[in-house]
Every structure is written in C-alpha cells, then in structure tokens.
C-alpha positions in Angstrom: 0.0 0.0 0.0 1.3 3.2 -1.1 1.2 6.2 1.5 -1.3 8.2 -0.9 -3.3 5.2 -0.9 -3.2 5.2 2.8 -4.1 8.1 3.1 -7.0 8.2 0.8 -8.5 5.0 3.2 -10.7 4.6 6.2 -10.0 1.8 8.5 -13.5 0.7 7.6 -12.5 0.3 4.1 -9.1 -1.3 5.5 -11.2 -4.1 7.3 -13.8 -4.6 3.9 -10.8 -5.8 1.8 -10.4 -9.0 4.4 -13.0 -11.2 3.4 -13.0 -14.7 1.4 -9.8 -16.3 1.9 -7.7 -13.6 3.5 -10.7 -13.8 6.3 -10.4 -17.6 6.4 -6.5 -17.1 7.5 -6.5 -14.2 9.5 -9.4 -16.2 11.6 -6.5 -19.5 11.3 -3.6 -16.6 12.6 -6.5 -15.6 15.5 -6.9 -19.1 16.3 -3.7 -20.9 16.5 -1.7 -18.3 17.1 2.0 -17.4 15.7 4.0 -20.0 13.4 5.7 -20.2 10.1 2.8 -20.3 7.0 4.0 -24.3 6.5 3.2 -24.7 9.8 -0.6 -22.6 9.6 -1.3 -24.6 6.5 -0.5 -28.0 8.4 -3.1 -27.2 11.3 -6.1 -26.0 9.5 -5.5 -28.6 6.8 -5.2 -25.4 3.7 -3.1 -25.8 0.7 0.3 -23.9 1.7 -0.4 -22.1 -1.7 -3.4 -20.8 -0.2 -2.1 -19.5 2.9 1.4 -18.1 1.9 -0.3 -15.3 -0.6 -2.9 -14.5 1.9 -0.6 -14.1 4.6 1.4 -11.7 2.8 -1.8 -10.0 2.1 -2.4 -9.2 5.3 0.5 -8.2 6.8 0.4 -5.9 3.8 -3.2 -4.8 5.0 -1.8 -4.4 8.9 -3.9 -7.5 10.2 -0.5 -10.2 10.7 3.0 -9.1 11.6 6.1 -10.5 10.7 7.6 -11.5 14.3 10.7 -13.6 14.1 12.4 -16.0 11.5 12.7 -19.4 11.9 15.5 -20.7 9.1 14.6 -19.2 6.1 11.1 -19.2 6.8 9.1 -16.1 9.1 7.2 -16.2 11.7 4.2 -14.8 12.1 1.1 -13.6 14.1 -2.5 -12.2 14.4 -2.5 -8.6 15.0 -6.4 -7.8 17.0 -8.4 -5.6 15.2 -7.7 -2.9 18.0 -4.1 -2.9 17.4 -4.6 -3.0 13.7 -6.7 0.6 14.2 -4.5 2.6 16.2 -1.1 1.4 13.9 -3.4 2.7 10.9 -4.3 6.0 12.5 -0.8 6.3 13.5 0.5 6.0 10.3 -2.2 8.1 8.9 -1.6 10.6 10.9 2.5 10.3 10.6 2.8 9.7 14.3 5.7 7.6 15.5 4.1 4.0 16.0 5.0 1.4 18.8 6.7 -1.7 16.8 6.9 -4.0 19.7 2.8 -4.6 19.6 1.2 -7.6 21.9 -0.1 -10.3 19.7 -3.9 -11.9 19.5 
C-alpha cells in the first residue's frame, strides 16, 4: 500500500478488503496463534499455496505481523483488530508507531 493510498483510506474500508480467503487465515492466525505459513497450512489442513499469498496480504493490510524467523522461513502472528486501528491512524496521521505490539 502506497502512503497516498493510505491516506486516501478509512479503517472501515481497511477491514472490507479482508473477506473470502484472507478472512479464512487471518481467523486461522487468530486461532492458533504465531507460526511459520508451512506450519498454519498444516493445522487448519489449507493448501500452503493458499495461505502463503494470503498471509502476505495481510500483513500488507496491517492485520499479521512478521515476528521472528525461523531458518529461512518467518514467523508470524494475528495482530487484534484494536491494534490494527490505532497502527493505521498512527500512520495516517504520521505519528511515531509502537513496533513492539502484543499479539492476538
């Protein structure tokens, strides 16, 4: 996402794109919490080619966070919905963001 294309978006409008699949995963992220993609795909039984876009997705979107690497694979987690609000207002609003954000 561009910065004029953040700026040009309301956090409602932010939360409308994740539906369909990118829903499915970020519910799959909520739910089993922070792991590599191989390892998401393994406990909710999706195709890894599924999951691996999606996931980029959304931490593109905000909604999943890149939190460690694990070999050459990351690691990653749910961001709530909350958090996920005031990191796009933040950044909306050019404030200086907190990085180190609880997970989900």
């Amino acid at each position: 996402m561009n910065p004029i294309d953040l700026r040009n978006e309301t956090f409602e409008s932010l939360q409308s794109r994740v539906t369909g699949l990118r829903l499915m995963v970020l519910g799959a992220w909520r739910e089993h919490g922070a792991g590599t993609t191989r390892e998401l795909a393994a406990r909710v039984g999706m195709d890894i080619l599924a999951v691996r876009p999606r996931t980029t997705e959304l931490v593109d979107l905000g909604f999943v966070r890149l939190v460690s690497r694990q070999g050459h694979e990351g690691v990653y987690a749910a961001v709530s919905d909350e958090q996920v609000r005031a990191l796009f207002l933040a950044q909306q609003t050019g404030r200086a963001v907190q990085t180190e954000m609880p997970l989900c």
